[in-house]
Structures are given as C-alpha cells and as structure tokens.
N, CA, C and O atoms as CSV, one atom per row, in Angstrom:
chain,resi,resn,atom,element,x,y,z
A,1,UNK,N,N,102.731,98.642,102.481
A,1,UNK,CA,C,103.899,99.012,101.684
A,1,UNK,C,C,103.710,98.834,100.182
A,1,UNK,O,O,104.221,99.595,99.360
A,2,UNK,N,N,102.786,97.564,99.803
A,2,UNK,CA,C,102.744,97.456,98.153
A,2,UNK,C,C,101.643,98.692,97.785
A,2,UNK,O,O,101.176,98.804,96.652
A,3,UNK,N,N,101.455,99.184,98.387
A,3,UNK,CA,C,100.432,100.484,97.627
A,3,UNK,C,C,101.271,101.914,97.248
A,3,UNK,O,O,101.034,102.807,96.435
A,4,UNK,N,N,102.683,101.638,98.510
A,4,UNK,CA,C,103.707,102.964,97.427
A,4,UNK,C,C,104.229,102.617,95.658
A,4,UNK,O,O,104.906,103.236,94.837
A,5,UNK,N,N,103.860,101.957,95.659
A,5,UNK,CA,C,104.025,101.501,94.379
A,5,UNK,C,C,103.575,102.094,92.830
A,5,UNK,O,O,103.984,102.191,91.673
A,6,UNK,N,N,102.378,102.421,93.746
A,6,UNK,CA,C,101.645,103.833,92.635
A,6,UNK,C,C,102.399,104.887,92.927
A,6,UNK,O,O,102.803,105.324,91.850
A,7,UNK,N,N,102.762,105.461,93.711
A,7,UNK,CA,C,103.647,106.624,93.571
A,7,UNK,C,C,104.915,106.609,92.574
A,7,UNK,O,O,105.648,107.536,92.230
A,8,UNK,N,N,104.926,105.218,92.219
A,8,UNK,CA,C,106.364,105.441,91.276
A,8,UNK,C,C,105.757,105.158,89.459
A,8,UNK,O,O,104.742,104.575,89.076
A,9,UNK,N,N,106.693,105.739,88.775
A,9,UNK,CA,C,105.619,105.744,87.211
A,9,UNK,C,C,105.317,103.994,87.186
A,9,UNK,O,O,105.972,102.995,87.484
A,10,UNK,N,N,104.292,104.201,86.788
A,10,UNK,CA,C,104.047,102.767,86.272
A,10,UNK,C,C,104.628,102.461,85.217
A,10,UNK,O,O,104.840,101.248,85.206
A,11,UNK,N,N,105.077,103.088,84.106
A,11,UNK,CA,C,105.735,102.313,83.073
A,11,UNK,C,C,107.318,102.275,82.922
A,11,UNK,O,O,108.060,101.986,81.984
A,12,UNK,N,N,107.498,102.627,84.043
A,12,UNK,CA,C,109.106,102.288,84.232
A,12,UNK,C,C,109.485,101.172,84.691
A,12,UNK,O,O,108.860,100.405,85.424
A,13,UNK,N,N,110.151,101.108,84.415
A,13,UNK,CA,C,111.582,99.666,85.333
A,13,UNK,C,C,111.449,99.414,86.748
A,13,UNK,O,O,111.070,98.429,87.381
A,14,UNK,N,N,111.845,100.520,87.068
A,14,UNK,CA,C,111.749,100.488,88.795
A,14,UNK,C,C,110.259,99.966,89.625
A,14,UNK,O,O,110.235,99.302,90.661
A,15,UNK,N,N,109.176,100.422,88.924
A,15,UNK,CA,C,108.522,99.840,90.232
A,15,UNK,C,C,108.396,97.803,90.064
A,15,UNK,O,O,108.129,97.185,91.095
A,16,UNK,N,N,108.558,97.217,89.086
A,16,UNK,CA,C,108.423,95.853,88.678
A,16,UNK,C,C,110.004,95.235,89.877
A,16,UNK,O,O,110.297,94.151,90.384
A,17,UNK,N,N,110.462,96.231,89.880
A,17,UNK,CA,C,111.811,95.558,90.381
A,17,UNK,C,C,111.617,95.843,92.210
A,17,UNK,O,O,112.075,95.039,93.022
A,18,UNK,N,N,110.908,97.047,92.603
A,18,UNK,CA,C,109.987,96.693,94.087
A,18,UNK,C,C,109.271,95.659,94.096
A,18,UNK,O,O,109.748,94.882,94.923
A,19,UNK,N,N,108.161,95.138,93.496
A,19,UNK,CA,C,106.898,94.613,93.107
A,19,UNK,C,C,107.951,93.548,93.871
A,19,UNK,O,O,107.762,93.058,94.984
A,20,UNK,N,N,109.090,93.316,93.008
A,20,UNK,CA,C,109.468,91.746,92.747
A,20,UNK,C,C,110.122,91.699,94.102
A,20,UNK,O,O,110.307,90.614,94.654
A,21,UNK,N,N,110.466,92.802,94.640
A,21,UNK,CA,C,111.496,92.283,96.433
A,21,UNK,C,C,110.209,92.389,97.055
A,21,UNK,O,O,109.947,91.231,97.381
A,22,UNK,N,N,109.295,93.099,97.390
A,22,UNK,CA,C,108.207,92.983,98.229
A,22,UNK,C,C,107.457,92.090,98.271
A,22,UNK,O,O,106.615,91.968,99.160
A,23,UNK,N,N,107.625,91.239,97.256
A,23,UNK,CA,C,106.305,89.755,97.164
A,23,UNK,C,C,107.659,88.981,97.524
A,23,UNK,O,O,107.255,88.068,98.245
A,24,UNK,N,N,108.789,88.875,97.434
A,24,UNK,CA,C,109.819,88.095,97.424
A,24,UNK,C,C,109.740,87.945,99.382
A,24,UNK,O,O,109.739,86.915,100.055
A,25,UNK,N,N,109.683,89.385,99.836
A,25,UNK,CA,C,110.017,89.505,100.634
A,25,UNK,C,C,108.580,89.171,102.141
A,25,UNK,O,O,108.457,89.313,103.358
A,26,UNK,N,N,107.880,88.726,101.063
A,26,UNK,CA,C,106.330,88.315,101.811
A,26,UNK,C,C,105.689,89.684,101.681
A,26,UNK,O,O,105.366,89.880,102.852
A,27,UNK,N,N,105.476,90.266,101.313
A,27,UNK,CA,C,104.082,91.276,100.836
A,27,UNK,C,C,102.880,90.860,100.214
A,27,UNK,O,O,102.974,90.270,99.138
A,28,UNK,N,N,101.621,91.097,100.775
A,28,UNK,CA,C,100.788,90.697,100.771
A,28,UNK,C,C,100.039,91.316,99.516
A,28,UNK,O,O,99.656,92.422,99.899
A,29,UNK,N,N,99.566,91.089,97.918
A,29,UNK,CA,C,99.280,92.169,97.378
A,29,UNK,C,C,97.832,92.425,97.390
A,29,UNK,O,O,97.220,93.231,96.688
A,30,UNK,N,N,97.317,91.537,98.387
A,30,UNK,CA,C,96.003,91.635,98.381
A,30,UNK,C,C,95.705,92.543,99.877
A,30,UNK,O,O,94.596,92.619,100.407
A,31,UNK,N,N,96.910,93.164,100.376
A,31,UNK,CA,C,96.445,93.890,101.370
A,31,UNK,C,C,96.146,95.016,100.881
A,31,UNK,O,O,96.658,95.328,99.806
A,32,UNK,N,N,94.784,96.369,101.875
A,32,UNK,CA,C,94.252,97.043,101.345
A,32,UNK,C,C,94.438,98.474,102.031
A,32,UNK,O,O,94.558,98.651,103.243
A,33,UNK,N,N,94.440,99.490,101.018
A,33,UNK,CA,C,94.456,101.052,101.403
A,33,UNK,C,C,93.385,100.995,102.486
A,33,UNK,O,O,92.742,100.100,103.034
A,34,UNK,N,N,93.492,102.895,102.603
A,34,UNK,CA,C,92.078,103.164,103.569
A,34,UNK,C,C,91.311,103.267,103.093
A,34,UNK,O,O,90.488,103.919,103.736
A,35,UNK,N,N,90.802,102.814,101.667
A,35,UNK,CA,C,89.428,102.996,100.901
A,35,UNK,C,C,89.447,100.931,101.114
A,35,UNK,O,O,88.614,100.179,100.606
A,36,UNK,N,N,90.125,100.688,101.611
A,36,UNK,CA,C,89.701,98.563,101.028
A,36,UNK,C,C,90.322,98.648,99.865
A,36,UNK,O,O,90.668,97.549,99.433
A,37,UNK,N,N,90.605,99.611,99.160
A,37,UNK,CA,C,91.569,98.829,97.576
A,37,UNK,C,C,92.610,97.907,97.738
A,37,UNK,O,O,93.523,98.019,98.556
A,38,UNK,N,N,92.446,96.960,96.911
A,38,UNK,CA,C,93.830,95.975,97.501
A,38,UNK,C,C,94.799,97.234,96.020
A,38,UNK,O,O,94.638,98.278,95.388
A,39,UNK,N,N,96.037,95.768,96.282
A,39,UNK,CA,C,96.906,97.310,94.993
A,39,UNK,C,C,96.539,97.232,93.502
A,39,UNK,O,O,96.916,98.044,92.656
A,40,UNK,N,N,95.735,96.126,93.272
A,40,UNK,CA,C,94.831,95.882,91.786
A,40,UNK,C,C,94.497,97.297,92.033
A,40,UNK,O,O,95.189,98.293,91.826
A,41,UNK,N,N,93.111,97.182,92.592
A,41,UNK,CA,C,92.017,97.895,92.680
A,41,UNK,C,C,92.678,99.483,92.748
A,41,UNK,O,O,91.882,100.310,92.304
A,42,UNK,N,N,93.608,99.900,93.085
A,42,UNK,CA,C,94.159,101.265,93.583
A,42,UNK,C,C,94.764,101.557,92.338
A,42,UNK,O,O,94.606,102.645,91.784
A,43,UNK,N,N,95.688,100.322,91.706
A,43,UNK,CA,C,96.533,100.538,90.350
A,43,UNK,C,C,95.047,100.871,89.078
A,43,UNK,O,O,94.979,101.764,88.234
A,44,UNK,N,N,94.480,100.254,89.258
A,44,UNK,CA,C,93.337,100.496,88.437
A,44,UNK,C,C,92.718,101.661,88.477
A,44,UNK,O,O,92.233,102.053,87.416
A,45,UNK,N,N,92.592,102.396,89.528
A,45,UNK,CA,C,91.383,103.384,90.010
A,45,UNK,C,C,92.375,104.544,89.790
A,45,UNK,O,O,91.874,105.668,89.755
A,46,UNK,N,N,93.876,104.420,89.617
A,46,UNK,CA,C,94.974,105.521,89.604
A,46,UNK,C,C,95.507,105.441,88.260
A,46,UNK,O,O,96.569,105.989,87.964
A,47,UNK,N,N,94.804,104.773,87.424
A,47,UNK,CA,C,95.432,104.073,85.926
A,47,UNK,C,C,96.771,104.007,85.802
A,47,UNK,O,O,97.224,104.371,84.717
A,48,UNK,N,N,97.413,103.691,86.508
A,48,UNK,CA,C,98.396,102.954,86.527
A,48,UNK,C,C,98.322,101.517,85.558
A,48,UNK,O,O,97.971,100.448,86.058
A,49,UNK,N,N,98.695,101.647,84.128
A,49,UNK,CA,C,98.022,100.463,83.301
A,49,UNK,C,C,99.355,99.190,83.265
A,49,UNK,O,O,99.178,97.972,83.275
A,50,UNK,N,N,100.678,99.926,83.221
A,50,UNK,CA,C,101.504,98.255,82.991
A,50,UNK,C,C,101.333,97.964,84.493
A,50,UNK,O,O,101.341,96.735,84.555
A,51,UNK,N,N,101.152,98.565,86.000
A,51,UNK,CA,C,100.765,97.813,86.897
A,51,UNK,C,C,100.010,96.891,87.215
A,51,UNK,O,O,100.087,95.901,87.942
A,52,UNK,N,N,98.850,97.600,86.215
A,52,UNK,CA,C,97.628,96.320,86.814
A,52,UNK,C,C,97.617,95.380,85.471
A,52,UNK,O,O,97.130,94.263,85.647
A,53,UNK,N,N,98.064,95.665,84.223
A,53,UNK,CA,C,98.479,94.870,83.402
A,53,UNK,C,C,99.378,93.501,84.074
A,53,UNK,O,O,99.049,92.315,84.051
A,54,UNK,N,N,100.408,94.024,84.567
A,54,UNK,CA,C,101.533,92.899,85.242
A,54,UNK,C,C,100.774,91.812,86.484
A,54,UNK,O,O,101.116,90.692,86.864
A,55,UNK,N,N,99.862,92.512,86.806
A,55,UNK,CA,C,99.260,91.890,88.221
A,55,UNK,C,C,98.130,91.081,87.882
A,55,UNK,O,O,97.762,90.031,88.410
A,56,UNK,N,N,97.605,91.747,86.876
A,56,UNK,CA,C,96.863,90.567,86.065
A,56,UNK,C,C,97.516,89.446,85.607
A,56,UNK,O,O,97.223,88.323,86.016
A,57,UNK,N,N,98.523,89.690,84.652
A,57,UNK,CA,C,99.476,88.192,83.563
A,57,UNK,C,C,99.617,87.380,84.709
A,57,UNK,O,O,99.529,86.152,84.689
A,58,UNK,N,N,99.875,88.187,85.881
A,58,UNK,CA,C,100.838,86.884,87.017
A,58,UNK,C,C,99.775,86.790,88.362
A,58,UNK,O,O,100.129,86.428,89.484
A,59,UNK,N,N,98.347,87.216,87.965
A,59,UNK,CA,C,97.457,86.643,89.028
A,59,UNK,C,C,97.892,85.718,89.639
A,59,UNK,O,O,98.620,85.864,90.621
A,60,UNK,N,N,97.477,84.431,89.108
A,60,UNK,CA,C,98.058,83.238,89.753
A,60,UNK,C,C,98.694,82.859,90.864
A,60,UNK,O,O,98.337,82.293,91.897
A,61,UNK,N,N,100.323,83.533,90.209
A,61,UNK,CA,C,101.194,82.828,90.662
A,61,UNK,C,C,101.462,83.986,92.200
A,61,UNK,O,O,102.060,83.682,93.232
A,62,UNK,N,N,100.853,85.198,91.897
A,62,UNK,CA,C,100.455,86.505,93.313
A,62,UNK,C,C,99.483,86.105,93.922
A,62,UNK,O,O,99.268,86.640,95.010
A,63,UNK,N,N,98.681,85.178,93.514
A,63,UNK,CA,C,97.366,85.204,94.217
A,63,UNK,C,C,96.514,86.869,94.463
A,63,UNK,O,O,95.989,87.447,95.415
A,64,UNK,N,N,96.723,87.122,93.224
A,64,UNK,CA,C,95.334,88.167,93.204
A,64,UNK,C,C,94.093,88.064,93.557
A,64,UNK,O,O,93.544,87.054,93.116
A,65,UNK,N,N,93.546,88.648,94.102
A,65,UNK,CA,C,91.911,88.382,94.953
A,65,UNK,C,C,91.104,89.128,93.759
A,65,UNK,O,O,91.028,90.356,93.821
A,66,UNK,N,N,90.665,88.630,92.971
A,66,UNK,CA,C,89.765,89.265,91.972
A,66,UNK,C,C,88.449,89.694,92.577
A,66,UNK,O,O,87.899,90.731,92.206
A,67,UNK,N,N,87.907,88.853,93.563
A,67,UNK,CA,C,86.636,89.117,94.039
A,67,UNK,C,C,86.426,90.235,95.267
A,67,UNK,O,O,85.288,90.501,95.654
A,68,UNK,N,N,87.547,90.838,95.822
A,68,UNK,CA,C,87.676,91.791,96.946
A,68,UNK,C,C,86.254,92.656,96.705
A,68,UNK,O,O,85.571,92.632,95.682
A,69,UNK,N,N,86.034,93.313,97.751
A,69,UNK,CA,C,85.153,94.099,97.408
A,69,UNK,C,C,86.015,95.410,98.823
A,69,UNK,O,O,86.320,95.248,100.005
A,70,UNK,N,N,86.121,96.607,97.867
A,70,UNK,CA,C,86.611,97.462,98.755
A,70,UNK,C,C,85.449,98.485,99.710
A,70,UNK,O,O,84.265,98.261,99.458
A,71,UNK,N,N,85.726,99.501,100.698
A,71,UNK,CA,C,84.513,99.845,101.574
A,71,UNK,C,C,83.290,100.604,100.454
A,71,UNK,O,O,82.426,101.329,100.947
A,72,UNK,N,N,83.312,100.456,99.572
A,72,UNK,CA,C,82.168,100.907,99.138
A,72,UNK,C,C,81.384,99.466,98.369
A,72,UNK,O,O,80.578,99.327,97.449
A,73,UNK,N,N,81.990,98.688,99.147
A,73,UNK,CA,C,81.491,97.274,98.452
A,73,UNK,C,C,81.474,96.836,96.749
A,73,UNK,O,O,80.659,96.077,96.223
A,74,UNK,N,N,82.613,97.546,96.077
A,74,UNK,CA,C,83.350,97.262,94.856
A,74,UNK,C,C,84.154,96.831,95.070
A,74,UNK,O,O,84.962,96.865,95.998
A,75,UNK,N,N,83.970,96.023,93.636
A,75,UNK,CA,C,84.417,94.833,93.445
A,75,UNK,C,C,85.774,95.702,92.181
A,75,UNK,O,O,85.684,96.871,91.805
A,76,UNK,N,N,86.879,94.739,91.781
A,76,UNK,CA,C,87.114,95.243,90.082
A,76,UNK,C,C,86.166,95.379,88.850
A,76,UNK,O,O,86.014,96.414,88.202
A,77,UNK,N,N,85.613,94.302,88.645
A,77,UNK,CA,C,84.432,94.402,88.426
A,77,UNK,C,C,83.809,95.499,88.061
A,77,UNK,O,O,83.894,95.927,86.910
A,78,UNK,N,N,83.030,96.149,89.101
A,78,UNK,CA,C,82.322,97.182,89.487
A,78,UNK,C,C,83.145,98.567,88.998
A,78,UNK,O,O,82.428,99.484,88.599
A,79,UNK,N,N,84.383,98.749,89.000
A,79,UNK,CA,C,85.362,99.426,88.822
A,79,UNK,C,C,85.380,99.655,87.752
A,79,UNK,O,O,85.366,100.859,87.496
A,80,UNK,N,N,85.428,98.514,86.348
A,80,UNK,CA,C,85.865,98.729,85.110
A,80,UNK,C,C,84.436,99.534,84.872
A,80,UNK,O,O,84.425,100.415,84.012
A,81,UNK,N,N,83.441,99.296,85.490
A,81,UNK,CA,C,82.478,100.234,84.517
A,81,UNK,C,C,81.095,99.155,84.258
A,81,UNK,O,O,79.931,99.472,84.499
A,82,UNK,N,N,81.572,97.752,83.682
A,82,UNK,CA,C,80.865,96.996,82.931
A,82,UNK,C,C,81.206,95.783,82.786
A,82,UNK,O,O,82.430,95.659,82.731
A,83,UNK,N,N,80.590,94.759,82.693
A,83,UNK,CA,C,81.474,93.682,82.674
A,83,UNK,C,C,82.129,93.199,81.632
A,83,UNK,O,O,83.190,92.575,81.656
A,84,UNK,N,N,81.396,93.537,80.586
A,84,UNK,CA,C,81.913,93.022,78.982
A,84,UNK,C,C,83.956,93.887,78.899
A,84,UNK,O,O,84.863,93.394,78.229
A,85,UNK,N,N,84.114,95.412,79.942
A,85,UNK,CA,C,84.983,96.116,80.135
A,85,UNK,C,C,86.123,95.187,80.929
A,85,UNK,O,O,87.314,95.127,80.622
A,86,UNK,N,N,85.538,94.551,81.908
A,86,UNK,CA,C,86.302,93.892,82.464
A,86,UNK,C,C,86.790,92.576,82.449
A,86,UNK,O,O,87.825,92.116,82.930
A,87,UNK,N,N,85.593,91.875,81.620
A,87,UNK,CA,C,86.169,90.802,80.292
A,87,UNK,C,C,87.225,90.910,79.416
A,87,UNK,O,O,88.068,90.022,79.289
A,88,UNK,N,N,87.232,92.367,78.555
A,88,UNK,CA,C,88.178,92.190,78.100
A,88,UNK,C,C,89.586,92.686,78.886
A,88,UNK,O,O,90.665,92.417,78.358
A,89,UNK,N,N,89.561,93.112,79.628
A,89,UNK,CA,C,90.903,93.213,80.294
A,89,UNK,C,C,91.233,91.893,80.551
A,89,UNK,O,O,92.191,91.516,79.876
A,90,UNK,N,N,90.635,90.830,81.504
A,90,UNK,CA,C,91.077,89.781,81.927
A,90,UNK,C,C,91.285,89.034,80.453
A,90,UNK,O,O,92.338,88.419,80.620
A,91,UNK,N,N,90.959,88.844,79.483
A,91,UNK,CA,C,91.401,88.388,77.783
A,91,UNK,C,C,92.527,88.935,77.467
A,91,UNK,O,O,93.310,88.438,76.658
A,92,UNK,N,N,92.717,90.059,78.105
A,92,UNK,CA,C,94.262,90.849,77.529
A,92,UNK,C,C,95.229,90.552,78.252
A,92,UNK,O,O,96.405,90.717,77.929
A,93,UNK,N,N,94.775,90.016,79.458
A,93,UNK,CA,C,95.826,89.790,80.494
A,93,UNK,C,C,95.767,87.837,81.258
A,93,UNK,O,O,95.524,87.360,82.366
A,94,UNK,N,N,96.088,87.360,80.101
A,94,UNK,CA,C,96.196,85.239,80.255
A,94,UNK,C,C,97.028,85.470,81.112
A,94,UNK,O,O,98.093,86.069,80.955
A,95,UNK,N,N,96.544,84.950,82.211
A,95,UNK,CA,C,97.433,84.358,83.489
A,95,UNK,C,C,98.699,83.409,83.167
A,95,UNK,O,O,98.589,82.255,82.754
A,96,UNK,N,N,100.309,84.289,83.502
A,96,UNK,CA,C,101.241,83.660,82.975
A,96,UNK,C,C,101.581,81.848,83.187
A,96,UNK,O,O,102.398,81.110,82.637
A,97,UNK,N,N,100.655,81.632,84.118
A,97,UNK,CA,C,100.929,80.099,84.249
A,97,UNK,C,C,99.884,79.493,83.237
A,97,UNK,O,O,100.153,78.299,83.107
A,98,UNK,N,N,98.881,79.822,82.530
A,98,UNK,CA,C,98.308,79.398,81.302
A,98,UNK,C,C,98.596,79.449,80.318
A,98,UNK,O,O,98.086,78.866,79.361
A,99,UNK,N,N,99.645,80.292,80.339
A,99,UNK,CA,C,100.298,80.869,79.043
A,99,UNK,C,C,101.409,79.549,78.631
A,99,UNK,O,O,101.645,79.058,77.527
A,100,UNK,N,N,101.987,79.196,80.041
A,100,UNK,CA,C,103.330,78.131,79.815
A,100,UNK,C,C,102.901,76.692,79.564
A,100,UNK,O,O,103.580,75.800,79.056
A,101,UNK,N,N,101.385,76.614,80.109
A,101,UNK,CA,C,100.967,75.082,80.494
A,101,UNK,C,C,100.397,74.744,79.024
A,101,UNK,O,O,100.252,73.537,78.827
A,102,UNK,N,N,100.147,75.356,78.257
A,102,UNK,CA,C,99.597,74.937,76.681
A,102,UNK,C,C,100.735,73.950,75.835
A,102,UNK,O,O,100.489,73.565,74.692
C-alpha cells in the first residue's frame, strides 16, 4: 500500500498526510514493489523529490533500510549514480532526531 504513494504528486499536501495514517496505521515503509524497491528506492527511481526528501529527514524515526538491495541487487546507493551523489543527499537530508538532539 505505501508504494501508491507515488501515484499522488509528490509535492503536495496530500500524500504526507497518507504517509502519516499508513505508518500510523503499521505500514511497513521498507516493504517492497515487484522490482524489491522499498518506497525510498521507487520514490527515488520515480523522482518523486519532497518524498524521498521527507523519508530521508525522518529515517530514523521510519526506520528506513538504507542498505536494501532491490532484485537487481541495488542498493540507493547504486541508484544515485555515485557515492559522493548520494553523500550529498544524505547531508541534505539530517535525520530529524539529530536535528532536535543538538
């Protein structure tokens, strides 16, 4: 169910306000399409950017699986292209519980 989520714009209102009943409601966001994408990996690969922006800030507290590797044995990682690429995303996106604990 958290992968209809790309079907709705990513930079609107509405899908943050699913996001928030479906994890509320026990949704798993590390469960995966029929390629293995969890919904990182799918929001990413569909550029969907305040999605995987949001799923990044609040890794943490979602328990994002950064290390998944989907059936072609990619990783995010592997996805951005490069790693220095995917460095800076994770720099752009401080995990909101690091953000509060300073």
């Amino acid at each position: 169910p958290v992968h209809r989520l790309l079907a709705l714009t990513a930079d609107a209102a509405p899908w943050r306000a699913v996001l928030t009943q479906l994890v509320d409601a026990g949704a798993d966001v590390n469960a995966t399409d029929a390629d293995g994408n969890t919904l990182l990996m799918a929001a990413f690969v569909e550029q969907h950017r305040g999605l995987v922006l949001h799923l990044l800030h609040h890794r943490d507290e979602l328990h994002v699986d950064l290390t998944h590797r989907n059936n072609d044995q990619r990783t995010l990682q592997q996805l951005c292209g490069s790693r220095k690429a995917y460095d800076d995303l994770l720099k752009r996106t401080t995990p909101a519980s690091s953000s509060s604990s300073s």
